[in-house]
C-alpha positions as CSV (number, residue, x, y, z in Angstrom):
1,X,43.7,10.7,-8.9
2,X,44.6,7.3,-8.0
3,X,41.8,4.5,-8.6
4,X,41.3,3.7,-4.5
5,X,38.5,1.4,-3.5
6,X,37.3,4.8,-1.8
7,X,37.9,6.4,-5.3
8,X,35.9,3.9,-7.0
9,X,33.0,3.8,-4.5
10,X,32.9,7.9,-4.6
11,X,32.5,7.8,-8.4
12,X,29.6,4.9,-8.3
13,X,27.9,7.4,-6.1
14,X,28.5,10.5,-8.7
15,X,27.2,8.5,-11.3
16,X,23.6,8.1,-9.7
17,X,22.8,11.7,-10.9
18,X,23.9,10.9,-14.8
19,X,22.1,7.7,-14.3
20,X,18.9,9.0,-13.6
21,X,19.3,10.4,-17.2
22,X,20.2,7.4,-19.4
23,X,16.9,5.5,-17.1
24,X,15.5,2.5,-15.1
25,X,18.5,0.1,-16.3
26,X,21.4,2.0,-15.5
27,X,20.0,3.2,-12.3
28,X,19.7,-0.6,-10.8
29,X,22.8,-0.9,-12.6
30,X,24.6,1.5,-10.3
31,X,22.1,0.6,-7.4
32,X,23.7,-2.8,-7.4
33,X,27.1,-2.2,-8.3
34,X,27.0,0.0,-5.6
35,X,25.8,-1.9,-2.9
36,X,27.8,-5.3,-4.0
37,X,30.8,-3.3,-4.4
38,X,30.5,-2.2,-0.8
39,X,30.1,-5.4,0.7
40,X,33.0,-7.0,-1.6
41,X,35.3,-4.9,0.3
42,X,34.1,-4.4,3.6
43,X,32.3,-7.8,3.6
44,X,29.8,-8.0,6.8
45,X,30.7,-4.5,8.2
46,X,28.0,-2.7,6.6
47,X,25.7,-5.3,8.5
48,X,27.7,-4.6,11.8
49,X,26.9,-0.7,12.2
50,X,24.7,0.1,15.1
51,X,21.0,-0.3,14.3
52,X,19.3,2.5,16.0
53,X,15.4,2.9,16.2
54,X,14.9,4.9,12.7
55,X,16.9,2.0,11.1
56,X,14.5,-0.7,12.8
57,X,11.7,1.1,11.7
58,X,12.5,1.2,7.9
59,X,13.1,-2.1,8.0
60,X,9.9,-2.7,9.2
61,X,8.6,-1.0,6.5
62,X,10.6,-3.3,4.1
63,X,9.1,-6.4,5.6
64,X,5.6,-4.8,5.4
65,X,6.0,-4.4,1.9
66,X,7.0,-8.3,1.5
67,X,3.9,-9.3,4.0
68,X,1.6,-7.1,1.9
69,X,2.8,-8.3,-1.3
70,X,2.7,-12.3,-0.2
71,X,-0.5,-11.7,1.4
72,X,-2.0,-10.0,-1.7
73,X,-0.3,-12.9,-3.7
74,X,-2.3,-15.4,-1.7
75,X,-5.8,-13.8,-2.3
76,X,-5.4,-13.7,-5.8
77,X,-4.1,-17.5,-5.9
78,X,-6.9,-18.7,-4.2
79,X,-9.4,-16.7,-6.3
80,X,-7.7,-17.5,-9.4
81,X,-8.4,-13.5,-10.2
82,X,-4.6,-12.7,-11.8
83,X,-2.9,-14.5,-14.5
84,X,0.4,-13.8,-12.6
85,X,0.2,-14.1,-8.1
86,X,3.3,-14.2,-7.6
87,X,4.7,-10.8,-9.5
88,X,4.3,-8.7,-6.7
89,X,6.3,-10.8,-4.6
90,X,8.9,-10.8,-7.1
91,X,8.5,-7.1,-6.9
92,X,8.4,-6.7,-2.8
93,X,11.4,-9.0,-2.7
94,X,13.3,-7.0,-5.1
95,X,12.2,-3.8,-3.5
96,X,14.2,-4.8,-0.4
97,X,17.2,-3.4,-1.7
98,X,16.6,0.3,-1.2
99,X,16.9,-1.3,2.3
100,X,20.2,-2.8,1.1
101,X,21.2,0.8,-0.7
102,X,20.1,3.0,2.7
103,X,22.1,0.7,5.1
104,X,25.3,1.0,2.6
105,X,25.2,4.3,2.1
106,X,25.0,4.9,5.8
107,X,27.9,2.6,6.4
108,X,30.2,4.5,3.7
109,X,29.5,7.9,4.8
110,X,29.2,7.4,8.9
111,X,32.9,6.4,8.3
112,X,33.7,8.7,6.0
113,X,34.7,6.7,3.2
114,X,33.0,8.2,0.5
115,X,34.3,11.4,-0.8
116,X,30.7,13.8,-1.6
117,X,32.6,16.6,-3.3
118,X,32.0,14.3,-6.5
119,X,28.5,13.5,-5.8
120,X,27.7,17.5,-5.7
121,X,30.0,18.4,-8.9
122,X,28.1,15.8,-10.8
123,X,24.4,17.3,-9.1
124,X,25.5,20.5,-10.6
125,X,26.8,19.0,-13.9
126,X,23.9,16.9,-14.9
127,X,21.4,19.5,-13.8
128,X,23.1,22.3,-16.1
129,X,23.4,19.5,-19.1
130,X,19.4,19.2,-18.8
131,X,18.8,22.9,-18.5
132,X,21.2,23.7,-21.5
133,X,19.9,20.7,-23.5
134,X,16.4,22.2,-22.7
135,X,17.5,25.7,-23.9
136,X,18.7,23.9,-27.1
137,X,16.1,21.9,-28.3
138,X,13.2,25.4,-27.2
139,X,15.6,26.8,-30.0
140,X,15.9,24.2,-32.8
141,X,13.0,21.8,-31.9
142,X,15.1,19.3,-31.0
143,X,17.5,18.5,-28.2
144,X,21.3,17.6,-28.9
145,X,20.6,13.9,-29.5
146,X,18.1,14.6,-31.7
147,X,14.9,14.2,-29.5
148,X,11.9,16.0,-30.5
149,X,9.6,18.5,-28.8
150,X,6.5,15.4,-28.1
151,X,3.9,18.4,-26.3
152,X,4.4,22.2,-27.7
153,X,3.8,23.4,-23.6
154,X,6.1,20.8,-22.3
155,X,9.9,20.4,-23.1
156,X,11.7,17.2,-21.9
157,X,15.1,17.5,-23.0
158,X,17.1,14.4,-22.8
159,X,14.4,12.3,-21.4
160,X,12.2,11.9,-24.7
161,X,8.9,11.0,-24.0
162,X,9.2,11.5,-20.7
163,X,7.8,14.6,-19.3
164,X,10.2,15.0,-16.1
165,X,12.9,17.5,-17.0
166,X,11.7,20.3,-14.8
167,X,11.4,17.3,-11.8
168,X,15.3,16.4,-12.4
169,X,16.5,20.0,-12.4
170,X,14.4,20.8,-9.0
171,X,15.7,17.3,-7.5
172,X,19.8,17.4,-8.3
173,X,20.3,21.8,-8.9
174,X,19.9,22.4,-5.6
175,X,23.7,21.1,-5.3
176,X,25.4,23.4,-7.9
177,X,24.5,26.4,-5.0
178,X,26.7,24.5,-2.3
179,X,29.7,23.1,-5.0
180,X,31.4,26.4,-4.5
181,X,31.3,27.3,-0.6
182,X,32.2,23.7,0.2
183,X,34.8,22.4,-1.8
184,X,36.2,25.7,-3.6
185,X,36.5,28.2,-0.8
186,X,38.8,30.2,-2.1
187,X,36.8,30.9,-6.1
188,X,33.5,30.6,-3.5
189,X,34.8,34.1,-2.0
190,X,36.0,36.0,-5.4
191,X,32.8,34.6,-7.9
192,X,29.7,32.9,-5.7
193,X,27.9,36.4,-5.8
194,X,28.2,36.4,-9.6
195,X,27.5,32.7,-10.2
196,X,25.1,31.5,-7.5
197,X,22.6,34.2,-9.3
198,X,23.5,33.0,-12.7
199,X,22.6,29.4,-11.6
200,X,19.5,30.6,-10.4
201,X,17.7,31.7,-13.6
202,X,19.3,28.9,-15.6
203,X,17.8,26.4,-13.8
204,X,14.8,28.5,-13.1
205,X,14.2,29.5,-17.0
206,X,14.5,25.6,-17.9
207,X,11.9,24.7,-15.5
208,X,9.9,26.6,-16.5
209,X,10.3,26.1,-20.0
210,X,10.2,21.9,-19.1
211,X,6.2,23.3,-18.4
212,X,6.5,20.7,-15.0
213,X,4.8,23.4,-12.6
214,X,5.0,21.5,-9.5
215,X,8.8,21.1,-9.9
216,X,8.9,24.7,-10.1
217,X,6.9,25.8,-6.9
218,X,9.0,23.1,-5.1
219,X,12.4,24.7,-6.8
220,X,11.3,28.3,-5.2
221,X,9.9,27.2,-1.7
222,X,13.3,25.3,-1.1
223,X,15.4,28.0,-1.8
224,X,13.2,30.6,0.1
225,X,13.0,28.3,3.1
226,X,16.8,28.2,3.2
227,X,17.0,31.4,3.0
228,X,14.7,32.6,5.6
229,X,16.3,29.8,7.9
230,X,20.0,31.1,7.0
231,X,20.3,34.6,8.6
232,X,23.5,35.8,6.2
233,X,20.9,34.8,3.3
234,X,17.6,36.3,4.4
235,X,18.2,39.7,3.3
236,X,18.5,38.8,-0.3
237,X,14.9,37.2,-0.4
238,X,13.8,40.3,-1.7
239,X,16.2,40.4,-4.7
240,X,15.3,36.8,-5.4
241,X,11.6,38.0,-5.1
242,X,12.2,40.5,-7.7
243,X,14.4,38.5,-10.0
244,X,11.9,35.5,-9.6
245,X,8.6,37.9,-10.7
246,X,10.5,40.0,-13.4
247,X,11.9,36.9,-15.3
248,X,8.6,34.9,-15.3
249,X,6.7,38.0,-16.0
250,X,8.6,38.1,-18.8
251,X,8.8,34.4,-20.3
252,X,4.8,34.2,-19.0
253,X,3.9,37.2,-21.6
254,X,6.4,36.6,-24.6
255,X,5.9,32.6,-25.0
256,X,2.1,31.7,-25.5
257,X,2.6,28.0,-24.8
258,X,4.1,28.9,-21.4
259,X,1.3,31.4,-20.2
260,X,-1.6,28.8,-21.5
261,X,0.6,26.1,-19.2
262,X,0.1,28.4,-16.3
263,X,-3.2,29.8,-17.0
264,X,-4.6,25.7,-16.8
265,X,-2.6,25.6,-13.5
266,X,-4.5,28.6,-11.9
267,X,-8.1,27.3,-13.4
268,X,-7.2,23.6,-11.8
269,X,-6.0,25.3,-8.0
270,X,-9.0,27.4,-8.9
271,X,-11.2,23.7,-9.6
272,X,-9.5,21.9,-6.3
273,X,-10.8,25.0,-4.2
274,X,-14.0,25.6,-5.6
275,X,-14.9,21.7,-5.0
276,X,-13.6,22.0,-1.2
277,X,-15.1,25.4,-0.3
278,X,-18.9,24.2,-1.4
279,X,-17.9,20.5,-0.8
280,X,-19.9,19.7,-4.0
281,X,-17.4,16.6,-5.4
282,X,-20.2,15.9,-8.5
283,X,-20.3,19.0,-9.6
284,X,-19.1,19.2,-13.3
285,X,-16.6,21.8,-12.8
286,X,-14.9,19.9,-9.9
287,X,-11.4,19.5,-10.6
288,X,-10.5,16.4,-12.7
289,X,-7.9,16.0,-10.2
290,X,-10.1,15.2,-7.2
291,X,-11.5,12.2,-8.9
292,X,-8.1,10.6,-9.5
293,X,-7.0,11.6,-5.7
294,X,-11.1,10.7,-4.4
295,X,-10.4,6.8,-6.2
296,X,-7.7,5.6,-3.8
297,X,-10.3,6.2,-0.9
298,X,-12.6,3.1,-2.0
299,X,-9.4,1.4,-3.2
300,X,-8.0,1.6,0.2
301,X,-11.0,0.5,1.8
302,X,-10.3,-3.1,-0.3
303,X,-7.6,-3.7,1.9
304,X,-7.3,-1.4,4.8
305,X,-4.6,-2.5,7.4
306,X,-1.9,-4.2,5.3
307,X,-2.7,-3.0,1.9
308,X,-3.0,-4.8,-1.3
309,X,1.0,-4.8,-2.6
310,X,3.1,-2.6,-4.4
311,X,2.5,-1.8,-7.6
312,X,-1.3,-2.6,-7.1
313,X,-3.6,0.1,-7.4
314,X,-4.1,-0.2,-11.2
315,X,-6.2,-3.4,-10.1
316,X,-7.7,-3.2,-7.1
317,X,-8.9,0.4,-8.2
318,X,-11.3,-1.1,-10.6
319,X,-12.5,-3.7,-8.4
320,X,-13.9,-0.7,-5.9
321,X,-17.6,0.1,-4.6
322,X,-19.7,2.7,-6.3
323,X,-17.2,2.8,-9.7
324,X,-18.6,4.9,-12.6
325,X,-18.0,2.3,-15.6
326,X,-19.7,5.0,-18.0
327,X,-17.3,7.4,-16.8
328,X,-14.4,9.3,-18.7
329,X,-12.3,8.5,-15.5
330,X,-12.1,5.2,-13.9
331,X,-8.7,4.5,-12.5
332,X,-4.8,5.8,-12.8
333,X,-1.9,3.9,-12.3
334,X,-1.5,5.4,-8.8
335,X,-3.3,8.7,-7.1
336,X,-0.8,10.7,-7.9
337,X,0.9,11.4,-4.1
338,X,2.5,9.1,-2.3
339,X,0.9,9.1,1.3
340,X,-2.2,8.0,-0.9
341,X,0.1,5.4,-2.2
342,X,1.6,4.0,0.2
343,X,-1.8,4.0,2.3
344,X,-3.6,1.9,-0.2
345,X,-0.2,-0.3,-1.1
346,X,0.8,-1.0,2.4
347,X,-2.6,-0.2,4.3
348,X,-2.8,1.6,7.5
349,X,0.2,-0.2,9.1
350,X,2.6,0.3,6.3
351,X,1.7,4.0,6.7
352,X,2.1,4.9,10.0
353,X,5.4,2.9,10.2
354,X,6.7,5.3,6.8
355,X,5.5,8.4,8.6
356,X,7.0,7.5,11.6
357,X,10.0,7.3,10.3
358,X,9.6,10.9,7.7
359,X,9.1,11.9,11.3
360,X,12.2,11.2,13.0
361,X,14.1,11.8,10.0
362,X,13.2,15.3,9.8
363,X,13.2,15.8,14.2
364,X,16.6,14.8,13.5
365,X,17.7,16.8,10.8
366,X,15.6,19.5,10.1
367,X,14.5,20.3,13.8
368,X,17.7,19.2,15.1
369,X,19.8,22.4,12.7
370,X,17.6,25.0,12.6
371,X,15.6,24.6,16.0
372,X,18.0,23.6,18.5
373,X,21.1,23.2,19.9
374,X,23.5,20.7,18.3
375,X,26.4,20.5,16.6
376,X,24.2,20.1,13.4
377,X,23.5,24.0,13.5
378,X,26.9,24.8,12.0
379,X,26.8,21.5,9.4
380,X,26.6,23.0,6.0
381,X,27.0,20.0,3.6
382,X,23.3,18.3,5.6
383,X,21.5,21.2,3.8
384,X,20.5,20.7,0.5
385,X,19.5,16.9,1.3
386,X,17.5,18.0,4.4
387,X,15.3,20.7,2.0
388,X,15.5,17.9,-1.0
389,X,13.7,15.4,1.5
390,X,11.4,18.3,2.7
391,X,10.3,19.0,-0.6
392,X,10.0,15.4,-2.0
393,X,8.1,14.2,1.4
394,X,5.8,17.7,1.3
395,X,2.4,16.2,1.6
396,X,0.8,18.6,-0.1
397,X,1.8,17.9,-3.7
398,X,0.7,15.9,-6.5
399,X,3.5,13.1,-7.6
400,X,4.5,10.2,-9.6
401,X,4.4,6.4,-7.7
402,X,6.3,6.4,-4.7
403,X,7.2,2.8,-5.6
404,X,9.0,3.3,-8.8
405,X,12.8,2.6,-9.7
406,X,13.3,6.3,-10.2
407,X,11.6,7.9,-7.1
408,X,12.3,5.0,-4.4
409,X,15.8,5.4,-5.4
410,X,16.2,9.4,-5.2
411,X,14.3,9.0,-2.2
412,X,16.4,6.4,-0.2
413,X,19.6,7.9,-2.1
414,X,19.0,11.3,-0.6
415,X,17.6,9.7,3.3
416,X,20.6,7.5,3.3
417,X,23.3,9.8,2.5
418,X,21.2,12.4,4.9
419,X,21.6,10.0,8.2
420,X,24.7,9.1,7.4
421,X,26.1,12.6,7.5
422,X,24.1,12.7,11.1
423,X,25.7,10.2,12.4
424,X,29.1,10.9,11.1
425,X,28.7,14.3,13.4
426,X,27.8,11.8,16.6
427,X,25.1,14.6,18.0
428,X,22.2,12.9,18.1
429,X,20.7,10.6,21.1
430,X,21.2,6.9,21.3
431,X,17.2,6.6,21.0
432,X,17.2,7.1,17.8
C-alpha cells in the first residue's frame, strides 16, 4: 500500500481507536494532526463545504461554550473569587476544535477520501486487545504490561487506574460485527456465523469481567435494537437471549467478586426507585446516587440561561443554596450524565441548542433508515455509528463529563464520521 495523502489521512483516522488507549495526549495528538493535516492539503476546502442547518447549529453551540466561559470569566474577575479567570476561556477556546474535527471529518468522508475499512479493522483490533488483555491479567493478576488489578470487582486492563475498560469495549466492538460483511464478503459468507458469535462472548465476558455495568446494559440494548430493526437478524434474538442468560448465569455464580458487583447494582436501581415511588429524597436509604444527580439542580439555578462554563461544576456546586457542609456528600466533579452537564455548563440556551441538534442528527439517521423511505434504508456501513450515538446520547444513563478530552472526542468522532456518510449518499433535504 502506497503512502497517498488519502493513505495517510485513513491511517490518522484508524489510529483514534489505539489512541484512546495510550490517553489524553495522544488523542489531541491525532485530534490535531488530523485536522491540520487535512487542511495542509486541501487548504480552505474543508471551510467551503455547504453549511446546512445541523452544521449552523453546532456551531452555535461552540460559540455558546466560549460566551459562557468569557462570561463566567468576567464574574469571577470582578469578584476576585478564583485565583485563575481566565482558564476556562483557555478551555472554551480550545474546545472549539471538536468543531474543527466534525467539519473535517465531514469534508473527508462526504468526498470520499477517507478509506473506513481501516477505521473498523482497528475498532475490532483494539477492542479484542482490551478484552484479551482483560482475560490476561483476571488470570495472572496483572495485565501484559504489568498493570495490576487496583479494585478486586473491577478489572481495567490496559488503562491502569482507570476504571473504563468495559466503556471502551462497548464504544469501539460494535465494529468487529460489521469488518466482515463489509469489506470481506467473500470469508463474511463461509465464517461470519462462526465468528460474529465468538465475538460476542469475548467482548461480552470482558465487560463483564471490567465490572463497568452500564457499559454492559448499553453493549446488549445496541445489539438487540439492531437486531429487532434488521429483519434477517431478528430471529436469532432468541439465541442471543439464551447465550446472553446462560454465560452470565454462569460467570454471576462461579466469581464472587462479579455477583457482589451485580448484587450492589440491583440494591442501587432498587434505592433510585424506592426514593421516586414514595418521593421521600431524605430518606436514609435513598440512593447515594440521587444526591450527586439532585446537586446540579441548585447548581444550575447559579447560572440558568448561559451557564457558568465548562469544566465548572466542581465550583459553582459548592457555592449552592441549602448545601449540607456536615454532609458525607457535597459535590462531584460533574453529575454524572451529560444533559445535567451540559444544562448547568451551558445553561438553558446551550441545552436546547445541543438537543436540537441530537435531534436532527438522529431524524436524519436513525429515523431516516429504519422509519422511512430513503436511500439510507439499504446503507449498511451508517449502522454501528447510528446505535453508537444512540447509546452514548441515551438520556437515561449515568456517565462521565461530557466535556472531557476522551468523551467530546468519541462523541464528535462518531457524529462527524456519521453525517458525513449521510451526506456522501445525497438523500437527505436541503433544510437540514
Amino acid at each position: 500500500m502506497y503512502l497517498t495523502k488519502n493513505n495517510y489521512l485513513s491511517l490518522l483516522l484508524a489510529l483514534f481507536p489505539f489512541s484512546f488507549i495510550a490517553g489524553n495526549l495522544i488523542i489531541n495528538l491525532i485530534t490535531i494532526l488530523l485536522i491540520l493535516s487535512t487542511i495542509f492539503f486541501y487548504k480552505q476546502k474543508p471551510f467551503k463545504i455547504k453549511f446546512y442547518l445541523l452544521d449552523k447549529i453546532i456551531m452555535i453551540f461552540f460559540l455558546i461554550v466560549l460566551l459562557s466561559g468569557i462570561t463566567s470569566a468576567i464574574n469571577w474577575y470582578l469578584e476576585d473569587s478564583w485565583k485563575s479567570p481566565f482558564k476556562t476561556i483557555l478551555r472554551s477556546i480550545l474546545f472549539f476544535r471538536y468543531f474543527l474535527l466534525y467539519i473535517v471529518l465531514r469534508f473527508l468522508i462526504e468526498n470520499k477520501i477517507i478509506n473506513l475499512k481501516f477505521f473498523f479493522i482497528t475498532c475490532a483490533l483494539s477492542s479484542l486487545f482490551v478484552s484479551l488483555d482483560i482475560f490476561y491479567q483476571y488470570k495472572f493478576g496483572q495485565d501484559i504490561f504489568g498493570l495490576e488489578v487496583v479494585w478486586e470487582r473491577k478489572l481495567s486492563g490496559p488503562f491502569g487506574d482507570e476504571l473504563i475498560a468495559g466503556g471502551f469495549i462497548q464504544r469501539f466492538s460494535l465494529f468487529s460485527f460489521f469488518v466482515l460483511p463489509l469489506f470481506f464478503v467473500e470469508i463474511s459468507k463461509k465464517f461470519s456465523k462462526y465468528l460474529i458469535p465468538i465475538l460476542f462472548i469475548i467482548f461480552f465476558v470482558a465487560i463483564i469481567l471490567s465490572g463497568n455495568r452500564m457499559p454492559l446494559l448499553l453493549f446488549i440494548f445496541s445489539l438487540v435494537l439492531i437486531m429487532f430493526l434488521n429483519k434477517q437478524l431478528k430471529k436469532y434474538i432468541i439465541y442471543f437471549a439464551a447465550i446472553f442468560t446462560i454465560i452470565f448465569s454462569i460467570i454471576y455464580n462461579l466469581n464472587s467478586e462479579v455477583k457482589i458487583n451485580f448484587d450492589n447494582m440491583y440494591k442501587e436501581i432498587s434505592g433510585i426507585s424506592f426514593t421516586i415511588l414514595n418521593k421521600d429524597f431524605k430518606d436514609e436509604r435513598s440512593s447515594p446516587y440521587y444526591k450527586e444527580f439532585s446537586s446540579f439542580y441548585e447548581t444550575w439555578k447559579l447560572n440558568k440561561f448561559i451557564g457558568g462554563g465548562i469544566k465548572t461544576f466542581r465550583y459553582y456546586c459548592h457555592l449552592r443554596a441549602n448545601i449540607d457542609r456536615n454532609s458525607d456528600f457535597i459535590c462531584n466533579m460533574h453529575p454524572h450524565n451529560y444533559y445535567l452537564e451540559i444544562l448547568t455548563e451551558t445553561g438553558l440556551i446551550g441545552f436546547l441548542i445541543c438537543l436540537s441538534f441530537f435531534s436532527i442528527i438522529l431524524y436524519i439517521s436513525f429515523f431516516k433508515k429504519y422509519f422511512s423511505v430513503s436511500s439510507l434504508q439499504n446503507n449498511i456501513i451508517i449502522v454501528p455509528f447510528i446505535f453508537l450515538l444512540l447509546m452514548e446520547i441515551f438520556p437515561l444513563r449515568s456517565s462521565g463529563s461530557f466535556f472531557t478530552t476522551v468523551n467530546t472526542t468519541y462523541i464528535f468522532l462518531i457524529i462527524g464520521i456519521l453525517i458525513g456518510l449521510i451526506r456522501k449518499e445525497n438523500s437527505i433535504e436541503s433544510i437540514h
